[in-house]
N, C-alpha and C positions, 0 to 999 in steps of 0.2 A: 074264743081262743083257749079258753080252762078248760072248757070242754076238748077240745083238740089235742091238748097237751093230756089229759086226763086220761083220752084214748093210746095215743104213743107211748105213755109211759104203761098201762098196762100191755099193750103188746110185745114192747121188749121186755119188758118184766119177765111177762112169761116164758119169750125166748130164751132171756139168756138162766132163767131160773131151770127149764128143761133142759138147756147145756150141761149147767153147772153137777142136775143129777147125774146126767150122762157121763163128765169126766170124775164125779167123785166114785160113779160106779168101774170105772177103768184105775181107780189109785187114787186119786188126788184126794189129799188131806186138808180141810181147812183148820185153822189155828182155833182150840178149841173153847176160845171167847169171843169168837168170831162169829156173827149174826149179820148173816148177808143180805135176808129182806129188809132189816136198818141202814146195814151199807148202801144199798141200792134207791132207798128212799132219798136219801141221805143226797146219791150221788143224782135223782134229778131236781131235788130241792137248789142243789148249787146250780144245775146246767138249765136253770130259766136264767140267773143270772150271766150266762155264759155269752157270746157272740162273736161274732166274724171282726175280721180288720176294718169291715165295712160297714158295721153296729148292727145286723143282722141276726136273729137268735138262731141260736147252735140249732134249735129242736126244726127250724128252718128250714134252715142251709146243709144239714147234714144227712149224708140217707140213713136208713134204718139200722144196715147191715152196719156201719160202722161205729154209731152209735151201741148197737149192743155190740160188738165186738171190744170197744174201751170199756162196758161193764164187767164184760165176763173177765177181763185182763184183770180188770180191779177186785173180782172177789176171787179170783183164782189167786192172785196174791197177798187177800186178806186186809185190802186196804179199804181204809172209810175219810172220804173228804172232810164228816164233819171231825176230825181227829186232824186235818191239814196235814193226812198223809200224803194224799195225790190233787192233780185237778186236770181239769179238762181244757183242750185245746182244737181251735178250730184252724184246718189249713184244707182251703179248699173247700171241699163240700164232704172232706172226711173229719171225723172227731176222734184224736188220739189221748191218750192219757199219758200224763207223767207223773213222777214221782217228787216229792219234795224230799228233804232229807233226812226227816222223820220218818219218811216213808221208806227210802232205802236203809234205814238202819235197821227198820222192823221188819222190811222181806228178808234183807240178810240174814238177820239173828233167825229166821227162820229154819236158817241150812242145817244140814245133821252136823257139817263140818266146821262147822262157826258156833263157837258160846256167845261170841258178843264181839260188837266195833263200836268205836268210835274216833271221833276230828276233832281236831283243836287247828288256830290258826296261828300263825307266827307273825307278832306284828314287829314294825322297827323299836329298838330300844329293847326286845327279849335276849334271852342269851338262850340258844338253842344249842345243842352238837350231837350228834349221833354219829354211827360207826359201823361200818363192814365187817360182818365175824362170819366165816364159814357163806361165805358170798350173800348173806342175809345184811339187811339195812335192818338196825337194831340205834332204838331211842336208849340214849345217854345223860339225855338234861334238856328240863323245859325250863326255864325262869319267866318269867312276866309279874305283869305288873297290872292293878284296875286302871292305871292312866295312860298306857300300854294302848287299850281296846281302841283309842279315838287315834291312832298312830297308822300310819301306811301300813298295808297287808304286804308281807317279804313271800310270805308261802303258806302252805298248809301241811297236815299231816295227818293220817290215819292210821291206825292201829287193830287191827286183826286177832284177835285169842282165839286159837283154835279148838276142836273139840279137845285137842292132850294136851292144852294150855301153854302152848305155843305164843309168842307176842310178835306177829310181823307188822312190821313200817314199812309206810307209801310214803315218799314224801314228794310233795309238787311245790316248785316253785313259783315265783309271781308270773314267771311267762310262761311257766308252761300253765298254769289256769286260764290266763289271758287267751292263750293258742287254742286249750281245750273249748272256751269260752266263743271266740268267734268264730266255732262250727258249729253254736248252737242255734234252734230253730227260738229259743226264746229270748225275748226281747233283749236288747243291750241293756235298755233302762235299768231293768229288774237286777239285774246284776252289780249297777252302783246303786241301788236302792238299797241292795241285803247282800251286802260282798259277802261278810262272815259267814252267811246261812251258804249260799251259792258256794264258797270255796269247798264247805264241808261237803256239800254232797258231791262237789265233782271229785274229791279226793277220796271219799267213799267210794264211790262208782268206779273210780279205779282200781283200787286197793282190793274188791272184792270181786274183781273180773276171772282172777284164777280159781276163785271157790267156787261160785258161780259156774263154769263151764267143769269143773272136777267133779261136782256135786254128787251125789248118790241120792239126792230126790229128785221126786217127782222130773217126770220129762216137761208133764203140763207147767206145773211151775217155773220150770228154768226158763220154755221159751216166752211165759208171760212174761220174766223179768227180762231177760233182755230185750224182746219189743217195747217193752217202757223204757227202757236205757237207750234204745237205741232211737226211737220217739226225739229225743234228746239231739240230733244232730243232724247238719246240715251237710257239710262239705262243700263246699262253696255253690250252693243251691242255687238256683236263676231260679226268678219269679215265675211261679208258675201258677198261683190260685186260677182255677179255672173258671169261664165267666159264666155264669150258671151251670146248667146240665152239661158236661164236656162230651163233645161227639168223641165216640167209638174208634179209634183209628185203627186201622191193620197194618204196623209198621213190621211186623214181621213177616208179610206176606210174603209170597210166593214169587217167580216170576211172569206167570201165568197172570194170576188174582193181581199184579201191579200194574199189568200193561192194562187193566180192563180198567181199574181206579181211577187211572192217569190217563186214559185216552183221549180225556178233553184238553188237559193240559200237558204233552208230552215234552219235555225237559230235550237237550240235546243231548246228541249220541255221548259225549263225554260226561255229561252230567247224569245221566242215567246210567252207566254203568259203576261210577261211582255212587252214586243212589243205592243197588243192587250190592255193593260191596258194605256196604254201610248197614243195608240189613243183616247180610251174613253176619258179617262182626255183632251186630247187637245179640242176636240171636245167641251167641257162643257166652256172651258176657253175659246175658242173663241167665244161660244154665249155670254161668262160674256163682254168681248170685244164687242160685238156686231159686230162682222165678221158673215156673215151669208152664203156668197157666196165659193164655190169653186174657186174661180178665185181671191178673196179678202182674203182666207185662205193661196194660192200660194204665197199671193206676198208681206203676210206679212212673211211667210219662205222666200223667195226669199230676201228680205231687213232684216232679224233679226238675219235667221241662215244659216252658213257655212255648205252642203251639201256636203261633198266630194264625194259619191257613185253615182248611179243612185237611191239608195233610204237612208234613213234615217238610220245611226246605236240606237241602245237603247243609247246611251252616247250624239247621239246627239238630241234625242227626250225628252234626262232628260237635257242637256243644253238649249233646249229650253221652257221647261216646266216652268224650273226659272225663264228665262227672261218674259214670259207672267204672272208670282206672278206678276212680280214688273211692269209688264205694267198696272195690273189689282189693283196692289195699285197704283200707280199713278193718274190711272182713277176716284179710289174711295179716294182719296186724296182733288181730285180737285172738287169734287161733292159735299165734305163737307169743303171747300175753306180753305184747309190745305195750306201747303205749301211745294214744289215742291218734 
């Protein structure tokens, strides 16, 4: 098995180390104490420890291609696990990465248009108040206390200085963390384990969603940082790990390429033409997605939705029909810097 692993980690090594010259010969800047063959060691030293929901190791259960594709995320945004700026996550037989809050404060401070952030939490017993000036949420007063800290969490709050020293406030309340919180892909546990740590970085990750998409660096960066943000979230997700290798489905097919699929099991005239209306529609919502690929069509069904057949029933092409509304508000949420 050392050997096995000994070989996987030198092949994506080199993949994603031949990426990384590739996009830093298109732009991309790494943070100039940043040492990515460390990071990279670094990051599969943590992912032997790593596993499925079902104690399986990540190096396993995951394929290649996505395995190097959470590295290359990770040094395009200059993060190193053993720092506990990100870590790795297994859904399915894909390995995406996240960000801890250390981690988001350090891509952020990264931006041209950010000098620096940071969070503080509001527990019961502070005396907080803040204020609306010129339509900006603008901090007025923190008071707290050391005996405070062991007190219920009211809210959070972060703070923005911009590159001309600007000071903007997010402020989340306890439900709106709680809301943010269960559309996350990570565990509920983890969040009463480390409320403080978890408040801070969903209140970060909010707070920095308008800098982030204003940005004036890098493109490679901005969209590694929001695939690791968005890594983050479910929307009310159906169980869909897949049970090994997932067969290939063609739900966007044709009507031609459907009659030939289905000829063994041909559905009745009413269910089949609703079948046929249900691809159309997906089809539209995955260009509103901007999914364009067959292969990026599979694998957001493969991570979204629970396939029990070899092919889709009508029940699960209208559960999944939903969940792509609320991906496709979410999307256009963040485009007009709503919030989550």
């Amino acid at each position: 098995m050392a050997s096995q692993v000994a070989i996987i980690q030198k092949d994506i090594t080199d993949e994603v180390n031949s990426s990384l010259a590739r996009l830093q010969n298109e732009g991309l800047v790494l943070p100039p104490n940043y040492n990515a063959s460390n990071a990279l060691k670094s990051a599969f030293f943590t992912l032997q420890e790593v596993t499925s929901k079902d104690g399986k190791p990540a190096l396993e259960v995951c394929t290649k291609e996505s395995i190097a594709n959470a590295l290359l995320d990770m040094t395009v945004q200059g993060l190193s696990p053993a720092k506990k700026q990100c870590y790795f996550v297994v859904y399915g037989n894909k390995l995406q990465l996240s960000r801890s809050y250390f981690g988001s404060q350090t891509v952020i401070k990264r931006l041209s248009n950010v000098e620096d952030i940071w969070a503080n939490v509001i527990y019961q017993g502070d005396v907080f108040d803040y204020e609306i000036t010129d339509g900006r949420e603008r901090l007025t007063n923190h008071e707290t206390s050391f005996e405070n800290r062991d007190n219920d969490i009211l809210g959070a709050y972060a703070i923005v200085k911009t590159s001309s020293g600007e000071l903007v406030l997010t402020v989340m309340t306890r439900k709106e963390l709680e809301a943010s919180w269960s559309q996350s892909k990570t565990s509920q546990s983890v969040h009463k384990k480390f409320p403080q740590e978890m408040a801070k970085r969903t209140v970060i990750n909010r707070a920095a969603k308008a800098y982030i998409n204003t940005s004036d660096d890098s493109d490679l960066l901005i969209e590694a940082v929001n695939r690791s943000t968005e890594n983050e979230y479910d929307n009310d997700r159906i169980d869909v790990t897949p049970q090994d290798e997932p067969q290939r489905r063609n739900i966007t097919a044709g009507a031609d390429e459907v009659e030939k699929e289905e000829a063994k099991t041909e559905p009745p005239a009413d269910e089949a033409a609703e079948l046929k209306k249900c691809r159309a529609e997906m089809k539209r919502k995955f260009a509103t997605l901007g999914i364009t690929t067959p292969d990026g069509m599979d694998e957001y069904v493969a991570v979204n939705g629970k396939i029990k057949g070899d092919k889709p029933t009508l029940a699960e092409y209208k559960s999944l029909l939903r969940l792509m509304d609320l991906h496709i508000a979410e999307k256009q949420a963040e485009q007009d810097e709503l919030p989550i």
